[in-house]
N, C-alpha and C positions, 0 to 999 in steps of 0.2 A: 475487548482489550481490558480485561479484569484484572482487580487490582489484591482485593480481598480473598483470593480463594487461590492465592498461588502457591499456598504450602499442602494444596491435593494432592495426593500421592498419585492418584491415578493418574494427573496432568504428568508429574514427575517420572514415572515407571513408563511413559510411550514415547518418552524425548529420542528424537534422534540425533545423532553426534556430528552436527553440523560445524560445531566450532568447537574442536577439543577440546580438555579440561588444563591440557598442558598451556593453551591461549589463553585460558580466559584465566589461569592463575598470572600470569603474565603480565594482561591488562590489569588485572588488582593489582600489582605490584607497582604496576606503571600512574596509577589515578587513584587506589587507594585515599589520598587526602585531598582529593579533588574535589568540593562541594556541587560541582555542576557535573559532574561525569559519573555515574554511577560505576561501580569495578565491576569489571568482568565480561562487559557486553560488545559488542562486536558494531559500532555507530554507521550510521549512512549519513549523518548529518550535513558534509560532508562530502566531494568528490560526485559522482555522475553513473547513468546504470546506464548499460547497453543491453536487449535486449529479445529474443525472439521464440518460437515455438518453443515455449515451456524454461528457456534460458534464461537467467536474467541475471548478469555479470557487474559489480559495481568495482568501479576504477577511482581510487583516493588519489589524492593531489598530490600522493607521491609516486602515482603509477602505477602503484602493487594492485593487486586485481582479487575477486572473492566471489565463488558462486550463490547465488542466494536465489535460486528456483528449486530446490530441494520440495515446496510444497506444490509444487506447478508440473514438474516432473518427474519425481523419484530417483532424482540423479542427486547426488552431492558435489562432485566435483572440486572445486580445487577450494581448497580450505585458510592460504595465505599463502603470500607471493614477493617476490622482490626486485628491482630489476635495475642492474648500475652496467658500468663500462669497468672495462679491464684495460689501462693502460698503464707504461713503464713499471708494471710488476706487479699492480693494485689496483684492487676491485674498490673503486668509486661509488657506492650506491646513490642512485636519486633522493631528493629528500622534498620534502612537501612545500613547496613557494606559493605566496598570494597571488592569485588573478592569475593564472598559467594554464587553464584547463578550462573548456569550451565545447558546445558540438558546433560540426562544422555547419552552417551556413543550412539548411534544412533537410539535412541529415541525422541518423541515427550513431555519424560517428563522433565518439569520444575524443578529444583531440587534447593533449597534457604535452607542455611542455618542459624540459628540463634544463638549465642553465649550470654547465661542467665545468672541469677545467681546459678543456682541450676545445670549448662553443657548446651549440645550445644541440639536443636530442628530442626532435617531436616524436612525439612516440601515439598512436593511432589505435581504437579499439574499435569494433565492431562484431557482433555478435548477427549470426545468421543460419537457418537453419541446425542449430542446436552448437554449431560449431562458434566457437570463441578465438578472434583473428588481432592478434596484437602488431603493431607494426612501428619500426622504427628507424626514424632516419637525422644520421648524423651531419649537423650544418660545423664544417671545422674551421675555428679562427681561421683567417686568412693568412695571420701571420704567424703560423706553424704549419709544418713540413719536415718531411724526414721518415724514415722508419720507425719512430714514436706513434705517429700518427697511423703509419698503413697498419699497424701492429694492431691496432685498436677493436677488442671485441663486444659484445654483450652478455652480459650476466646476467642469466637468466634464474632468478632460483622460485622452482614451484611445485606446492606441497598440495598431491590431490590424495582425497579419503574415499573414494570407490566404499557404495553403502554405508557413508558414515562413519568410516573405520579409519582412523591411525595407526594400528597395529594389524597381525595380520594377513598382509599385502604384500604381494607377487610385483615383480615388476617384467617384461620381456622387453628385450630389447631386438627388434624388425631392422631392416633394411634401411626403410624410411620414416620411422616413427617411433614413439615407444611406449609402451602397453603397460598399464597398470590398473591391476583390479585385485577383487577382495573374492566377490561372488556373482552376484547377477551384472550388478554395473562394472563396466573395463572402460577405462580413461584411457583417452590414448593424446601424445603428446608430440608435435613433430615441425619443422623448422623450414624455410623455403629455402634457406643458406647450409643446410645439412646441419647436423651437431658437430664442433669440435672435439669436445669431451664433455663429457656427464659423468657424476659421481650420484650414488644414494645419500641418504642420511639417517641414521637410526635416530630414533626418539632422545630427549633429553633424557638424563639418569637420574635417578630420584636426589642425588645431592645438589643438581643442578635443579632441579623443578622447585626445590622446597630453600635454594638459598635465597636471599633478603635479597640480590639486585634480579630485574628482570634476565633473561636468557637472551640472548643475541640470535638471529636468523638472518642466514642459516649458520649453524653451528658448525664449526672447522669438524675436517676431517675425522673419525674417529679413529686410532691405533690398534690395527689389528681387527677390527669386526669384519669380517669373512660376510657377511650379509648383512653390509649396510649396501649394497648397489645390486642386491637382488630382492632385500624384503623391504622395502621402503618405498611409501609413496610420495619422497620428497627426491627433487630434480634439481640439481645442481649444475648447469648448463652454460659453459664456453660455445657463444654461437658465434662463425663468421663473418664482416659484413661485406656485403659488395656494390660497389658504387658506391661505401658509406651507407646502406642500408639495410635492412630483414623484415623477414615476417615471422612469428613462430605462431601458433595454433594449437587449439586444446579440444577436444569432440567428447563426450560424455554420451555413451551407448549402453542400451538393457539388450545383452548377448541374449536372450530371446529373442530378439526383433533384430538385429544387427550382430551382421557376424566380421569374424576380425578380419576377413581378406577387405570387405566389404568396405570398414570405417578407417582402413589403415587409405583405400583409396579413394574417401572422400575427402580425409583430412588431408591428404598432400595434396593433391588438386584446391581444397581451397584454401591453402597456404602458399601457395604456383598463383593463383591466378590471383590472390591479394598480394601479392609481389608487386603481381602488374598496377591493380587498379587501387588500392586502399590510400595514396598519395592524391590520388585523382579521380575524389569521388564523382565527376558529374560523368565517367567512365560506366559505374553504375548506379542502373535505377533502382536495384534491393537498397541501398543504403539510403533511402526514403522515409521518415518516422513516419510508423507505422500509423494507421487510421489517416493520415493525411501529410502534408495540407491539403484538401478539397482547395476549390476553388475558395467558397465560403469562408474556412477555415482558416486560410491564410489573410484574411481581414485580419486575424486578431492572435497577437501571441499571444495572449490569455488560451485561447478556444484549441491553439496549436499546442500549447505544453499541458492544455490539460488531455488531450486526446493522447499525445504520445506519454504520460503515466500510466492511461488507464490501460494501455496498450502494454506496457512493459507489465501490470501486475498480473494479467490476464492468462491464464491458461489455454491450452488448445480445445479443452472444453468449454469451455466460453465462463468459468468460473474464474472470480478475483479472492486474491489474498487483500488483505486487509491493508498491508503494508510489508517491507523488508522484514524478515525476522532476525532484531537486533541485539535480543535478549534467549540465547539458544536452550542456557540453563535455566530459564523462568527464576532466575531471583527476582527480578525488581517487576516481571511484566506475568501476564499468562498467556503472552505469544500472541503472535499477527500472524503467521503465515498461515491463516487459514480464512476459509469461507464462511462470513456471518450472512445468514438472507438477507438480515435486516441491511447491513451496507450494501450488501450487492445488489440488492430490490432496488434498493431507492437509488444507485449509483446510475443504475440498469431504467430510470423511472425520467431522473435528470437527462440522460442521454438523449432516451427516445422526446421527450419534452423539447430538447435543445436542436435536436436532429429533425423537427418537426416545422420548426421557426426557421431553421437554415439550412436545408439540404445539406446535412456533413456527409450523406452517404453512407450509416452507420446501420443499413438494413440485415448485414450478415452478423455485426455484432448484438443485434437483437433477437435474431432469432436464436442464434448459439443460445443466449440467456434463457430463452422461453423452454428450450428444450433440454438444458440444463434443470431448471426448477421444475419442469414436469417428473424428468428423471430419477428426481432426488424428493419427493415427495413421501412422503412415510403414508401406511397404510389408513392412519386415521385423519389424514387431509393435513397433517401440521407437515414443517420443516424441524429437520434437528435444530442444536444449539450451532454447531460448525462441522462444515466436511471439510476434507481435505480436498480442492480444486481441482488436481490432476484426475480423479476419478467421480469426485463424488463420493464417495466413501466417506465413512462416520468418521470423524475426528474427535481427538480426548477433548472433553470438556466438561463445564459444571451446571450447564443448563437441560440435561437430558430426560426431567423429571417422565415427562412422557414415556420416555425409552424405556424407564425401571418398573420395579415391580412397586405397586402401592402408586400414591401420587400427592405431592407436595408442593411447593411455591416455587420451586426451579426448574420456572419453565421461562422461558421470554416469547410470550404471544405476540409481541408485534413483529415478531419475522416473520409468520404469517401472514399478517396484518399488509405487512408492504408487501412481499412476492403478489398478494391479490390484487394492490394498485398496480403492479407494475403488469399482471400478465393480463388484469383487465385493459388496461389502456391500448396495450399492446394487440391484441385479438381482431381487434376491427381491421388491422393493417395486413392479417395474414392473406397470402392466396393460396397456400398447401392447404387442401383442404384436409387430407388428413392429421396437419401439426391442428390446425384450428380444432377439430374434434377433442385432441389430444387437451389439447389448453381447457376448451369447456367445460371437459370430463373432471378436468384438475381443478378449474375453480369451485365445480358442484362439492366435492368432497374439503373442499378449501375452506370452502360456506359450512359448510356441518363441523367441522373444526373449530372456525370464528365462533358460531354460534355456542356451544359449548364451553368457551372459557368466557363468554359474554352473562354477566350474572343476573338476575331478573330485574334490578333495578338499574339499568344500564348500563354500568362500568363495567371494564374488562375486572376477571380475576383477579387475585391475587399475586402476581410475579415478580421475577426479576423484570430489571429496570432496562433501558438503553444502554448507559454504563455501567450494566453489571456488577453495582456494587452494594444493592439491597434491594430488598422488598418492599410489594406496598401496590396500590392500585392508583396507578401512574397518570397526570394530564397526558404525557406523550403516550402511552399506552391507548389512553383514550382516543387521541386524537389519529392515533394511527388504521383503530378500529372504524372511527368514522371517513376517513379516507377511503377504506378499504369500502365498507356498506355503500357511503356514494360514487362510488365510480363503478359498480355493479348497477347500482339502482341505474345508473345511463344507459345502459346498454340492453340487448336483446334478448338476453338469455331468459328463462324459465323462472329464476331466480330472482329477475329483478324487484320485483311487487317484494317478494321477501325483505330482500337489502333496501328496500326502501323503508320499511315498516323498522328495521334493524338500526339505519342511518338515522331513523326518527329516533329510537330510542337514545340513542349516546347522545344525540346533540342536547336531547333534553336533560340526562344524566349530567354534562357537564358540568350543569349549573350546580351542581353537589362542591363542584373543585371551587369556587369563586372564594377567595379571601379576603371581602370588603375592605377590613382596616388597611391591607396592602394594596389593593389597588391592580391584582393581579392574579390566575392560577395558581392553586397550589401546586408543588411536587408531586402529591400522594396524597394517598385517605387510608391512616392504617388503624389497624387493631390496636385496639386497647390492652395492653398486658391481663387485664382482669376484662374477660370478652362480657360479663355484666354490665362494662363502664360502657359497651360502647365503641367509636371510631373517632379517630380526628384526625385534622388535618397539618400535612409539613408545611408549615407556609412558605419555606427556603423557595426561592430565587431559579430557576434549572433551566438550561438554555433550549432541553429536548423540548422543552413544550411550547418550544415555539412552532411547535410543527401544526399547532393549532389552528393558523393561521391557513397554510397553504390546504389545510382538510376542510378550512369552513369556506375555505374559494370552491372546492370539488361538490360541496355540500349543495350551494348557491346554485348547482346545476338540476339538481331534482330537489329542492326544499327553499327553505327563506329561512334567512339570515335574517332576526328580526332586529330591530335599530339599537336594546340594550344589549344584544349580544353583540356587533357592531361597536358599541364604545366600550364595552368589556373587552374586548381583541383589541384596541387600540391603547385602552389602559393598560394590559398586558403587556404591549410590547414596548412600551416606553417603559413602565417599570422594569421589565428583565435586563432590557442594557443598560439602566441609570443604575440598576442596582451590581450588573455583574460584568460593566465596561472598567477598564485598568490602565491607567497610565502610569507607566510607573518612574516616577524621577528621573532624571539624566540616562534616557535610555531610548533609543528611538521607535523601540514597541510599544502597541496599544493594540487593544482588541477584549473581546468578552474572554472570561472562565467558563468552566461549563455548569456550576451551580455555588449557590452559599457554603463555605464551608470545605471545601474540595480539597483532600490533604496530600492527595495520590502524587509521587514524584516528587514532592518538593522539598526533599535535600533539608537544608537550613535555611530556605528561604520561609518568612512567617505568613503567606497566604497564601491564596491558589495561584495556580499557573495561567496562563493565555494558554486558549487553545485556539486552532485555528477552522476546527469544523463547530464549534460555539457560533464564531465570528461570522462563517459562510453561511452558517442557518441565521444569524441574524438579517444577516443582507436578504437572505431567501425568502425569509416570512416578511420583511418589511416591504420588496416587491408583490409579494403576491397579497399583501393585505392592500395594497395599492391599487391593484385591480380590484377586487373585491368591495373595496369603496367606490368604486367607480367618479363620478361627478361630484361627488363629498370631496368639498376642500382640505380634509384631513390627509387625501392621497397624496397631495402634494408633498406633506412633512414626514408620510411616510415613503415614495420615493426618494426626497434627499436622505431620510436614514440610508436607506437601502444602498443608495450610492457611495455616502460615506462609511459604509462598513465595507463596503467593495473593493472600496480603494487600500484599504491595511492588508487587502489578499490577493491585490493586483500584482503582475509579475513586477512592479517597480514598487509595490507597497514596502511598510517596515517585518512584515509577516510571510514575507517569501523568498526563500532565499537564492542567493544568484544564481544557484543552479534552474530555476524557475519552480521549485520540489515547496512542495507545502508540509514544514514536520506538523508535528501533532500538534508540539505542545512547544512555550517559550517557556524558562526562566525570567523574574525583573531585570535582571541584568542583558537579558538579550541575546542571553544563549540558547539555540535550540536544542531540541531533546526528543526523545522517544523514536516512534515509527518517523522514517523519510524517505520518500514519499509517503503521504495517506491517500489513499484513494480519494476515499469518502466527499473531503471539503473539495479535492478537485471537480469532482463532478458539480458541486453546487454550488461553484464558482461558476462555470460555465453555463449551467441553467441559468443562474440570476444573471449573468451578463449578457445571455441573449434575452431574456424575458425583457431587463428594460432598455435593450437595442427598441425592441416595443413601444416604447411610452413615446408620449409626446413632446418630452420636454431635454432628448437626448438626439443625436444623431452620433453614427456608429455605433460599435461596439463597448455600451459601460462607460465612453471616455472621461464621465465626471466632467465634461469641459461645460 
């Protein structure tokens, strides 16, 4: 999630056209002078995702609906949407109300309520099997009647871009459905109440795109365009209701694999049978959030909403995006929708961790992973910088130094670094014996990889950072090499005498990071402008190296942890939260930043942000330094850290918002920002809340009580 390198051209020339240019001029126009809302980007802050095989659909508080699996499946799908009643003459649109929007009861569905003039419209979403099922039913005052009433339709208006495209596009109109596509992908669109009428809509005009108020959607009829209800993939839809209620549905198909008789008859069948059942879900058992509840899992909404995020980001390839992609044009971000090793290792490290302590039943989503990172492995044992999740496939980015020709500091070795914790950990569990081969073979080449950007005096190379926003030879870098060395050194491979001789060196290297005056880790050890002068140290504050901690718990299994190294990892961790914890005046959030100095995103506000995967690695390293102290009284003070950073990312903390969604990053003021959901901190939320279900001094899951 880089901050620095988003004026690449390269990033900018492979964007695909997820959220028009005609939107996101719009949204400028709309928050332009907004200091907490940056223009132009497309927010999940906001509203609820429903989501399945490669689907992932977000529904705002005012109903309207927006695909956002374009990196999970190659589909685009519907670009923006609107949806009101039509009564005594006038389209009503829904508008966005406090506290109206919920899933239901331990389901995946989306439940939004609407408050009209004629009573209230719950209106129901559900995503399944690639197909998107919206459903709507009208509760009408008691004390209206009349043909005002029976008159009463839905307004449906919705704009899909088949391959990314707003211009372009075909529409057909079938029997039961109707069909819109560009090229490979065809959208098709179709109702359980049949349509009453549909109109097209062509594109705004350039005097409407470029005038000073925003543009209204949808746009009244055009005069005269002869192909605005054939070349448009915008749907302007009077649907009937009966009984007071409908379904309509939307299917997103690659005409390779799906042909039109095919998906015209999957989508009315499951717009028929959510007639029936989408009012009454315990009707059906697909509408279950996905990965659980387990038995287990239902102890704890924490362990419940972090399972069904990681579920929703997740691809059929067992690959995760990073988060929603909120920023389509890369002005303010360089994009989430895609697959970093380094999060999806360690998210993929947390699971199996958490899934180990409490049977969540999470064995198919670990293997998917293993055989994901075998997959996707490059010939000289590294990982790229980011694939795209639906295949695997090389996605744009700025860390690909490996890939080029020549070789320089933009590389990031610790996604390396973590796929090796994660798919050593993992190997002992396998019973296919030929993935186990498969994994072996992967870590041998994995190791000659590590070893190579590991420099003779222990530290890793020279790279990019965790947040990708400079160079330098990283504590978290380090500390993720040493992870990686000792949890090889455990095991039975060929290799391990290696990684243990390996794990020796970084730990001893560390000692190179120590910043006495501080009391703490440095960030880095960089070059001297004038390389005669030498190297020195950033002494900045950085929240990644707290990962120092949970590598010297891995270490403790083949080595010693000797007693200064010990109150140096304790000094550490007390300095990085005293130095990078934030409260900020009259506002009900607290939480760490992610280092000294952090400018990324902050508008006009004058210091860094709260981030929320800062906050979860603090709780994370302060539990597992807890263990790691074992019988040292010091564990005590660092489990109540641990506990108290837990609780600002509990699903009632000031750091999580009601949807249960962890964003990125805060504002002072308390406004969330960036990616919503993050993977990342969910996962290490959930590890640290079963790690100290563990300790002795809790019962439950985390309760703080």
């Amino acid at each position: 999630m880089n901050n620095n390198y988003t004026n690449n051209l390269y990033v900018r020339s492979t964007l695909d056209s997820v959220m028009q240019l005609r939107d996101a001029l719009d949204d400028y126009k709309r928050f332009r002078t907004d200091e907490r809302r940056l223009p132009g980007e497309r927010r999940t802050t906001r509203g609820r995702f429903s989501g399945d095989e490669g689907r992932l659909v977000h529904v705002s508080p005012d109903g309207s609906i927006r695909d956002f699996g374009y990196p999970l499946s190659g589909l685009t799908g519907i670009t923006r949407s609107r949806f009101g009643i039509h009564v005594a003459g006038q389209t009503r649109w829904f508008t966005a109300q406090k506290d109206t929007q919920r899933y239901v009861a331990d389901s995946s569905i989306v439940e939004t309520t609407h408050n009209t003039c004629v009573g209230t419209v719950v209106q129901r979403d559900f995503t399944a099997g690639g197909c998107h099922l919206t459903g709507f039913e009208l509760n009408v005052d008691p004390t209206l009647a009349g043909p005002i009433v029976d008159s009463i339709k839905l307004v449906a208006a919705v704009s899909l871009s088949p391959d990314g495209r707003d211009t372009r596009i075909g529409t057909l109109t079938h029997e039961a459905a109707i069909e819109v596509y560009h090229g490979t992908e065809h959208d098709f669109f179709a109702s359980a109440t049949a349509v009453e009428s549909v109109r097209g809509q062509v594109p705004g005009v350039f005097e409407e795109i470029l005038a000073e108020a925003p543009m209204e959607y949808p746009l009244p009829p055009a005069d005269g365009r002869y192909e605005e209800d054939k070349l448009s993939g915008d749907l302007v839809c009077h649907v009937p209701l009966e009984s007071g209620s409908t379904v309509i549905g939307t299917l997103l198909t690659d005409q390779t694999e799906t042909d039109r008789e095919a998906a015209v008859t999957q989508l009315t069948e499951q717009v028929e049978s959510g007639q029936a059942w989408l009012f009454d879900p315990d009707q059906r058992e697909a509408t279950q959030i996905a990965g659980g509840p387990t038995e287990a899992s239902a102890q704890s909404d924490l362990v419940r909403d972090d399972l069904h995020v990681l579920s929703l980001l997740s691809a059929p390839s067992g690959l995760r995006i990073a988060g929603p992609d909120f920023d389509p044009y890369y002005v303010h971000s360089g994009g989430y929708g895609y697959t970093w090793f380094r999060d999806d290792a360690e998210i993929s490290r947390f699971l199996l961790d958490a899934d180990d302590r409490l049977e969540l039943g999470l064995d198919s989503w670990h293997e998917r992973s293993a055989r994901a990172y075998c997959r996707t492995q490059r010939e000289d044992g590294s990982w790229p910088h980011r694939v795209w999740p639906r295949d695997g496939s090389l996605a744009p980015g700025w860390a690909n130094a490996r890939l080029e020709a020549g070789s320089d500091d933009d590389y990031q070795a610790d996604q390396t670094a973590s796929v090796i914790s994660f798919l050593t950990s993992y190997r002992g569990k396998i019973n296919d014996r030929t993935l186990r081969e498969q994994v072996d073979s992967t870590l041998r080449d994995a190791v000659d990889s590590l070893d190579d950007t590991l420099e003779t005096d222990g530290l890793p190379m020279v790279c990019q950072n965790a947040w990708e926003d400079t160079t330098g030879r990283f504590g978290h870098t380090a500390a993720t090499f040493l992870e990686a060395y000792s949890t090889l050194a455990a095991t039975d491979l060929s290799i391990a005498d290696h990684a243990a001789m390996q794990a020796d060196r970084v730990y001893e290297a560390i000692d190179r990071l120590w910043v006495p005056e501080r009391g703490q880790y440095a960030m880095r050890e960089c070059q001297s402008p004038v390389r005669s002068a030498g190297t020195w140290l950033d002494p900045r504050a950085d929240s990644a190296t707290l990962a120092l901690a949970g590598a010297h718990k891995s270490y403790a299994a083949i080595g010693t942890v000797d007693d200064q190294r010990l109150d140096r990892l304790v000094a550490h961790m007390e300095a990085i939260v005293d130095r990078l914890y934030r409260d900020p005046d009259g506002t009900p959030i607290e939480g760490l930043v992610r280092y000294e100095g952090d400018d990324w995103r902050t508008g006009e506000q004058a210091g860094e942000k709260i981030w929320t995967v800062s906050t979860a690695w603090g709780a994370n390293a302060a539990a597992q330094l807890a263990v790691l102290l074992g019988s040292d009284p010091r564990a005590e003070e660092m489990d109540a850290l641990a506990r108290q950073l837990l609780a600002l990312i509990r699903p009632d903390g000031p750091l999580c918002a009601p949807t249960g969604y962890l964003p990125e990053q805060f504002f002072d003021d308390g406004t969330p920002d960036s990616a919503t959901p993050l993977g990342w901190p969910h996962a290490l939320r959930t590890a640290t809340a079963v790690l100290l279900r563990e300790s002795a001094t809790t019962t439950g899951i985390a309760t703080g009580e």
